[in-house]
C-alpha positions in Angstrom: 10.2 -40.6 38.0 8.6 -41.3 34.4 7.0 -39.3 32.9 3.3 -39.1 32.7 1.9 -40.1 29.5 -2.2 -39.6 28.7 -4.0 -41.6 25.8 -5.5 -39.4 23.8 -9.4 -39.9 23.0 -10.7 -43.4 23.4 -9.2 -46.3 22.3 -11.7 -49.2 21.7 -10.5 -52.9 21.4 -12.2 -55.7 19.9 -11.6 -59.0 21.2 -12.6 -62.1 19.8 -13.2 -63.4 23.0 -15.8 -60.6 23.8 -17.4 -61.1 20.5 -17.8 -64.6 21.1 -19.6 -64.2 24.6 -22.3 -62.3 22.4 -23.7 -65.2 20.3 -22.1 -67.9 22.7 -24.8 -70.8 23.7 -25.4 -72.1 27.0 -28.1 -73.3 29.2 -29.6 -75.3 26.2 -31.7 -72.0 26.1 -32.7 -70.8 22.2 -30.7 -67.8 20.8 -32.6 -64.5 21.5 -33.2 -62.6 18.1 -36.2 -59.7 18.7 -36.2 -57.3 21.5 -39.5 -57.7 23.6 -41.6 -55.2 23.3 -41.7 -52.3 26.3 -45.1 -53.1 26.7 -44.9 -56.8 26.8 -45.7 -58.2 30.6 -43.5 -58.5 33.2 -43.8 -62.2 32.9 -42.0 -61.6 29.4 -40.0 -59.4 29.9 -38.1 -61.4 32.7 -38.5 -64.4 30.5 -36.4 -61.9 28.0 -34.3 -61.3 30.7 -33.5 -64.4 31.2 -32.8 -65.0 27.6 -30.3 -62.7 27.5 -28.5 -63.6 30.1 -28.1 -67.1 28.8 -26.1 -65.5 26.0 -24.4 -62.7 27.5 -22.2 -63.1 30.4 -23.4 -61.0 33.5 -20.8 -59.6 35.7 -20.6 -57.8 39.2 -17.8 -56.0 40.2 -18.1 -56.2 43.7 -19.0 -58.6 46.9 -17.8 -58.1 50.3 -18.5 -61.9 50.9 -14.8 -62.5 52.2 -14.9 -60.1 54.9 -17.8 -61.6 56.3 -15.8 -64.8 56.3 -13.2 -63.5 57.9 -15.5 -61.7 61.0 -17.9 -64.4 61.4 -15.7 -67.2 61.0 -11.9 -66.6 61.5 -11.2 -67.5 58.1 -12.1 -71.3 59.1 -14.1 -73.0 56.2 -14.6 -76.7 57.7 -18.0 -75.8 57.9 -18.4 -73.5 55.5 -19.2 -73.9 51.3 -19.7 -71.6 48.9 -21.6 -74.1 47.1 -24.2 -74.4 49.9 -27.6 -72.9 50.1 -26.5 -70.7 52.9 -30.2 -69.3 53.3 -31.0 -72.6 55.7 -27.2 -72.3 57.6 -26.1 -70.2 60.4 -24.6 -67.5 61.1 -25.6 -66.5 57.2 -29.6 -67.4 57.4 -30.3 -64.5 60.2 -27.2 -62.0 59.0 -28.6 -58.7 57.1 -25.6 -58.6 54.8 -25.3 -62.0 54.0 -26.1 -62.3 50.7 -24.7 -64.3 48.1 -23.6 -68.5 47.7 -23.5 -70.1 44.4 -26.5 -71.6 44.1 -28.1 -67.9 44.4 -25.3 -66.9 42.5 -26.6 -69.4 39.4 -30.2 -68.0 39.9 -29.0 -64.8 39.4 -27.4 -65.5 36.3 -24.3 -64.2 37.1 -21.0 -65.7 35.2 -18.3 -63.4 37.0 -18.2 -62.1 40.3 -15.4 -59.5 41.7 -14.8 -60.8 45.1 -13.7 -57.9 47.5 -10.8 -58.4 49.9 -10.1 -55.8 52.1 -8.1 -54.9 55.5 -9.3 -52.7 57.9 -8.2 -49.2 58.1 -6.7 -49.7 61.8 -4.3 -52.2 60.5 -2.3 -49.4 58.4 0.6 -48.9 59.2 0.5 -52.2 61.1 -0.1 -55.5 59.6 -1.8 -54.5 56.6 0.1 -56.7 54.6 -0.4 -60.1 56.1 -4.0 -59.4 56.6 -4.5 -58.3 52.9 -2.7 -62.2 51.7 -4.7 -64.0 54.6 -8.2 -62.4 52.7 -6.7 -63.6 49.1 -5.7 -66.7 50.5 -9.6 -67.2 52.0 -10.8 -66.5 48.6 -8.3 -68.7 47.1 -9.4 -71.8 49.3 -13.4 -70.9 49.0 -12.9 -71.8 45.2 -10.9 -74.0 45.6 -13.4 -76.0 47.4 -16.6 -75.4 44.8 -14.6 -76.3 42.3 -16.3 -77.2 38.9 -18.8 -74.7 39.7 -16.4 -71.7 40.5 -12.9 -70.9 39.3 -10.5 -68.3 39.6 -10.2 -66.4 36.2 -7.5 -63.9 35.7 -8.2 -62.3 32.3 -10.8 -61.4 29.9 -10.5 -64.4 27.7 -10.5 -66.5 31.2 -13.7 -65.2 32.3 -15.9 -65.5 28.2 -14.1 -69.5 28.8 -15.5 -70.0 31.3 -18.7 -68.8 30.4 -19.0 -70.6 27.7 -18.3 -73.9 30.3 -21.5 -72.6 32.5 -18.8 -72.4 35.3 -18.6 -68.7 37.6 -16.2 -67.3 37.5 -14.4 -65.4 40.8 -11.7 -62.9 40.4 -10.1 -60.8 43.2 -9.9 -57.3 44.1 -8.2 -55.5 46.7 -10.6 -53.1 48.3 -8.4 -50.1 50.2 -4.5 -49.2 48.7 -3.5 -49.2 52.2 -3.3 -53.0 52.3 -0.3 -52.3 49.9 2.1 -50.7 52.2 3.1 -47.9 49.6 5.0 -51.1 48.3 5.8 -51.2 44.7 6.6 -54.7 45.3 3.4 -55.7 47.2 1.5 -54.6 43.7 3.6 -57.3 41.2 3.1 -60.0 44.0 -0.8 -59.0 44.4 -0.9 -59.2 40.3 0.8 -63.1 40.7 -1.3 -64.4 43.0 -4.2 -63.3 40.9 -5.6 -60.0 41.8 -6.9 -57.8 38.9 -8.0 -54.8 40.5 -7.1 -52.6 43.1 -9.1 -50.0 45.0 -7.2 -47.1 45.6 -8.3 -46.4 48.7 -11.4 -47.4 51.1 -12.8 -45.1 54.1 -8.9 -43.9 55.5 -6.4 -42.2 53.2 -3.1 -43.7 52.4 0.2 -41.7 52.5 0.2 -41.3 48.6 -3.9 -41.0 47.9 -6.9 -39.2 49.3 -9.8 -40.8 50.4 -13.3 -39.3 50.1 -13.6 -40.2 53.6 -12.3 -38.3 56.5 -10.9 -41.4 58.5 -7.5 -41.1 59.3 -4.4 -38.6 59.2 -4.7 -36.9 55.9 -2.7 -37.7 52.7 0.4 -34.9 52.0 -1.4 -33.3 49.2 -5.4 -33.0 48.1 -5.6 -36.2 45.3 -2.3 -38.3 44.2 1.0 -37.3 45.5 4.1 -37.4 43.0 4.7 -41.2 44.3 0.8 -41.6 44.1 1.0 -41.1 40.4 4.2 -43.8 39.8 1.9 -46.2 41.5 -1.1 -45.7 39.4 1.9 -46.4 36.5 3.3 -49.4 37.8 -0.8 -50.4 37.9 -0.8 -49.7 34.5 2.4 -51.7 34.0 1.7 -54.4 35.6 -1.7 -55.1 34.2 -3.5 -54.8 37.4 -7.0 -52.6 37.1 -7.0 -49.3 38.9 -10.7 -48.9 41.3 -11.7 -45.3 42.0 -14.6 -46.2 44.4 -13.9 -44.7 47.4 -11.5 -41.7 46.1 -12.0 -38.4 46.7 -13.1 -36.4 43.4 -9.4 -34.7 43.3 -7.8 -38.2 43.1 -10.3 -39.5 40.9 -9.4 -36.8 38.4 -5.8 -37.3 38.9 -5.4 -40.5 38.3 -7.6 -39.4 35.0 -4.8 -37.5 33.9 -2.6 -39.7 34.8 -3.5 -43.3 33.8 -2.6 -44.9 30.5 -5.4 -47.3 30.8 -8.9 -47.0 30.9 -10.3 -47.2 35.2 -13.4 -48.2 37.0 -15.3 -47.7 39.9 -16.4 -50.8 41.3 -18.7 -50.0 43.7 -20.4 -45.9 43.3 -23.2 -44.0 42.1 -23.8 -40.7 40.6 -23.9 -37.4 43.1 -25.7 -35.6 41.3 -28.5 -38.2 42.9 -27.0 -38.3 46.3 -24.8 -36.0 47.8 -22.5 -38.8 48.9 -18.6 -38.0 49.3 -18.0 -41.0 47.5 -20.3 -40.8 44.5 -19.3 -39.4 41.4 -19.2 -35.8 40.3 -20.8 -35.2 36.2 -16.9 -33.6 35.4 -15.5 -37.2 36.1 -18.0 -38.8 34.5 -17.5 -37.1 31.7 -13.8 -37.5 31.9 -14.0 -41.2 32.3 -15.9 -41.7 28.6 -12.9 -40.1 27.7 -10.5 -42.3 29.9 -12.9 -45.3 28.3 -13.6 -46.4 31.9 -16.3 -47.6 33.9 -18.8 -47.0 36.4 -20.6 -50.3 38.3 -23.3 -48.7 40.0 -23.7 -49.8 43.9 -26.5 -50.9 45.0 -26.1 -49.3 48.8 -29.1 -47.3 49.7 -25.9 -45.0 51.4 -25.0 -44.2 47.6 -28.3 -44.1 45.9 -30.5 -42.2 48.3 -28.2 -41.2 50.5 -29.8 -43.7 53.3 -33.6 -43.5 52.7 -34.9 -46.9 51.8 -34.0 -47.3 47.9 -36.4 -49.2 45.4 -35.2 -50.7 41.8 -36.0 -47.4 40.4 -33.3 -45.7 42.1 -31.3 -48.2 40.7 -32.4 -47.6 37.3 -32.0 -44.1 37.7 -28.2 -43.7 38.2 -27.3 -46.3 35.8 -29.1 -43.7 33.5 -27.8 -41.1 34.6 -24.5 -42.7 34.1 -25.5 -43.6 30.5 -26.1 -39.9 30.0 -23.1 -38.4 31.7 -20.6 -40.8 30.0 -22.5 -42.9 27.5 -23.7 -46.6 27.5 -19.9 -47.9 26.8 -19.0 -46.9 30.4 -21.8 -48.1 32.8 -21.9 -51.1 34.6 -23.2 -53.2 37.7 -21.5 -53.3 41.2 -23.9 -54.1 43.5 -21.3 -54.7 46.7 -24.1 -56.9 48.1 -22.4 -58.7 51.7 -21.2 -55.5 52.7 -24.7 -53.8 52.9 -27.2 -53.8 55.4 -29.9 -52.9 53.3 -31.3 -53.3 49.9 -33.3 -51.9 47.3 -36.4 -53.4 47.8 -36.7 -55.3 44.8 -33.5 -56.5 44.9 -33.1 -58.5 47.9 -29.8 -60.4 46.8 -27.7 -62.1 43.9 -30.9 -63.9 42.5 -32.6 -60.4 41.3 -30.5 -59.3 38.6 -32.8 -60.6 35.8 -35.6 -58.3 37.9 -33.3 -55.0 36.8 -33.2 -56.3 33.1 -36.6 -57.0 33.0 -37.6 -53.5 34.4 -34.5 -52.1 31.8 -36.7 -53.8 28.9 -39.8 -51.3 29.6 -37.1 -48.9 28.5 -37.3 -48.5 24.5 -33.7 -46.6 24.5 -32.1 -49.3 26.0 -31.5 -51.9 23.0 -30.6 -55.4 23.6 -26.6 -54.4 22.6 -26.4 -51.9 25.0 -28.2 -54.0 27.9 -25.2 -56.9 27.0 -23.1 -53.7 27.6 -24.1 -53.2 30.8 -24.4 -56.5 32.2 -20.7 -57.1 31.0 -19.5 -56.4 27.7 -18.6 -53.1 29.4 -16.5 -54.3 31.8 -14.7 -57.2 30.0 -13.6 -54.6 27.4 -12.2 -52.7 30.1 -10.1 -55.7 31.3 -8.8 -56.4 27.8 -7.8 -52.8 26.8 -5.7 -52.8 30.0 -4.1 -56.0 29.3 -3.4 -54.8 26.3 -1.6 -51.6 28.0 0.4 -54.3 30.1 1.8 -55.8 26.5 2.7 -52.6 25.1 4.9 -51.8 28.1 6.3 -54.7 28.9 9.6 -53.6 27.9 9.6 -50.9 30.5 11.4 -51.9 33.9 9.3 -52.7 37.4 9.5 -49.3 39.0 11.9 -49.2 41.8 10.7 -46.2 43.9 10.5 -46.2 47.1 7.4 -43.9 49.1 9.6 -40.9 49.9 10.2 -41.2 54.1 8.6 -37.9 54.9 5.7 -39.3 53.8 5.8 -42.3 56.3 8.3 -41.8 58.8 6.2 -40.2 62.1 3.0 -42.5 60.8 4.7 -45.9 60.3 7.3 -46.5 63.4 6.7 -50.1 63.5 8.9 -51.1 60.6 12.9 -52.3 59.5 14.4 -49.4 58.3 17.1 -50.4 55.8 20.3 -48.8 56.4 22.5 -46.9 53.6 25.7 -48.3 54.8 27.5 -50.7 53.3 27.5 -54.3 54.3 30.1 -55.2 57.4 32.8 -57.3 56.4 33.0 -61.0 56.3 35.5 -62.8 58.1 
C-alpha cells in the first residue's frame, strides 16, 4: 500500500472564484456595506439577511429529497417537478419530511444544494451497486428536467458560475460507503458521473469502516482498516470529498490522520450538546481546524437535542459551539431537511434560512465575513483545496487494491469470484 502522508498545519487557498462570489451582484439587490446593528428589529435584520444572501452564495450540504423519490414514487417522474410548488401536490403536501422544491428552494436563498443519494443498508452485500447509480441517475433526470433553474455543478468554480447566473446549483453525494462495494473502481466511476462527496458510512458499517451505529456485522477493526485508509487515498486522489457524518469517533479520527485533504461532515452536530453516537466529540473538532475541514450542522432534533422538540436556538448553539471548538473557518450548514420528521420550530423548511441569519445578526461576534463563511465560503474553500489535492497527485496511478477476502468472503456470497488461473486455451 502507499504510504500515508498527513499535511501539516492548515493550508488555506484563495480562489478567485470564491473571492468573486463575495462582491458578486445578483437579484438587482444593492451591495451590502454596514453590518446592521444587533439591536436593529427583526424586520431589519432579515432584510440584512436577505442582503447578504444576495451577495454570498448559501450552500447546504445535505437533502435526502431523492430517497423520498425513490419510496414514494419508484423513481418515476412523469408526474413529478422539482420546479413545482410541491406544497399544493400529493404525496408531498401531507408527508412530514417533505421539504424542499425549487421554488422554496429560491425563497430560501439557497445557490447550492448537496443532494443525498443513498442505498439502504440491507442491500450490502447485495445490490448496492445498482441501487446507488439508479439514485444518481434520479438526481440526474430531476435536473435535468428544471433545467435553467437547476444544474448540476461539479466544482467550486461551477457552483460561484452559477451563482453569479441566479441558477441553483445541485451536486451529488453518496450517503453510506457501502453503496461502493469496497470497489476502488466504483469510486473513479462515482467521481465521472459527477459525485463530489462520499459519506463514509451511514447507520451499518462496511467491511473497511466503522459506523457510529450498531446496524450490522461489525467492521474487522474499531475505525479504518489498512484497505479502509487506501480508500480514503484514492478519495483524495481522485478528487472526490470524504463525509464523516455518520462515522464512529475512531474512524473520524483516522481518516484525520490519514487524509491529505481537508474533510466534512455533512450532516452532524456537536456532542458535547447531545450525547448522540453520531455527533462530534471536542478532540475531533479540534483536529478538523487542523485538517481545515468542515462541520454543516444538522438540523435533526435526533442531533441537536437528542429528540426533544428543537427551536432555532439550538441551532445557533452548536454552530457556536462549533465556531469555538474549531474556529469560524470550519462551520457550516447541513440541514438534511427530507430525511427528518421534525424540525426546529422556526425552521420549518428550505425557505427559513434567512430566519437563522437574521437571528445570527443579534450576535455582535459574528461579523458579516464570517456569516458569508458560514453560509458557504466555508464549504466552497473546502471543495477547491481538495481539487487542488487531486492536481497535485495526478501523476500518481489509480490504486489497484483489491478489499482483502477475509474481509468479505463469509459476508458477501452472492458475487463472481475471479479465478487466479490462467485463461484456457483458444482453439
Amino acid at each position: 500500500m502507499r504510504s500515508v502522508l498527513r499535511v501539516v498545519g492548515v493550508v488555506i487557498v484563495v480562489v478567485l472564484a470564491v473571492a468573486a462570489a463575495v462582491v458578486v451582484k445578483s437579484c438587482g439587490a444593492s451591495p451590502l456595506t454596514v453590518r446592521v446593528s444587533p439591536q436593529a428589529s427583526y424586520q431589519d435584520r432579515l432584510k440584512a439577511a436577505h442582503s447578504l444572501l444576495a451577495h454570498s452564495p448559501l450552500i447546504d450540504g445535505h437533502n435526502d429529497l431523492p430517497w423520498n423519490l425513490r419510496q414514494l414514487l419508484h423513481n418515476k417522474l412523469e408526474s413529478f417537478n422539482l420546479s413545482r410548488d410541491l406544497t399544493n401536490e400529493d404525496p408531498w403536501r401531507t408527508l412530514s419530511s417533505s421539504h424542499t422544491d425549487l421554488p422554496r428552494l429560491r425563497k430560501g436563498q439557497v445557490a447550492a444544494q448537496f443532494w443525498s443519494v443513498r442505498v439502504p443498508c440491507e442491500a450490502q452485500y447485495l445490490n448496492t451497486v445498482q441501487v446507488l447509480l439508479e439514485q444518481v441517475d434520479v438526481v440526474k433526470r430531476m435536473v435535468a428536467a428544471s433545467a435553467g433553474n437547476t444544474a448540476l455543478a461539479r466544482s467550486s468554480t461551477e457552483v460561484v458560475a452559477l451563482f453569479e447566473r441566479g441558477v441553483v446549483s445541485s451536486l451529488v453525494g453518496v450517503e453510506g460507503g457501502h453503496g461502493l462495494a469496497g470497489s476502488m473502481g466504483v469510486v473513479r466511476s462515482l467521481y465521472d458521473l459527477g459525485v463530489r462527496y462520499i459519506t463514509l458510512t451511514h447507520d451499518c458499517h462496511t467491511p473497511w469502516a466503522e459506523s457510529a451505529e450498531s446496524n450490522g456485522i461489525a467492521p474487522n477493526t474499531a475505525g479504518l482498516t489498512p484497505y479502509g485508509k487506501e480508500m480514503i487515498l484514492e478519495l483524495n486522489r481522485v478528487g472526490v470529498m470524504i463525509d464523516l457524518s455518520h462515522t464512529s469517533a475512531a474512524t473520524s479520527r483516522g481518516v484525520l490522520a490519514t487524509s491529505r485533504a481537508p474533510v466534512i461532515f455533512s450532516h452532524a452536530a456537536a456532542r458535547v450538546l447531545c450525547h448522540n453516537a453520531r455527533n462530534i466529540p471536542d478532540d475531533v473538532l479540534s483536529a478538523l481546524a487542523d485538517n481545515g475541514g468542515l462541520v454543516m450542522i444538522s438540523f435533526s432534533p435526533d442531533l441537536l437535542t437528542c429528540g426533544r422538540p428543537a427551536t432555532i436556538t439550538d441551532v445557533l448553539a452548536h454552530i457556536n459551539h462549533v465556531r469555538t471548538m474549531a474556529g469560524v473557518d470550519y462551520v457550516g450548514i447541513g440541514a438534511g431537511y427530507d430525511g427528518i420528521n421534525s424540525t426546529p420550530k422556526e425552521l420549518p423548511d428550505v425557505t427559513c434560512y434567512p430566519r437563522l441569519f437574521a437571528e445570527l445578526l443579534r450576535d455582535a461576534t459574528w461579523s458579516l465575513q464570517d456569516l458569508k463563511k458560514l453560509a458557504g465560503l466555508n464549504l466552497l474553500r473546502v471543495m477547491a483545496r481538495v481539487e487542488q489535492v487531486r492536481d497535485e497527485l495526478s501523476g500518481e496511478r489509480p490504486s489497484e487494491e483489491i478489499i482483502p477476502i477475509h474481509d468479505i468472503d463469509s459476508r458477501w456470497p452472492c458475487r463472481y469470484r475471479f479465478s487466479s488461473l490462467p485463461p484456457p486455451s483458444q482453439t
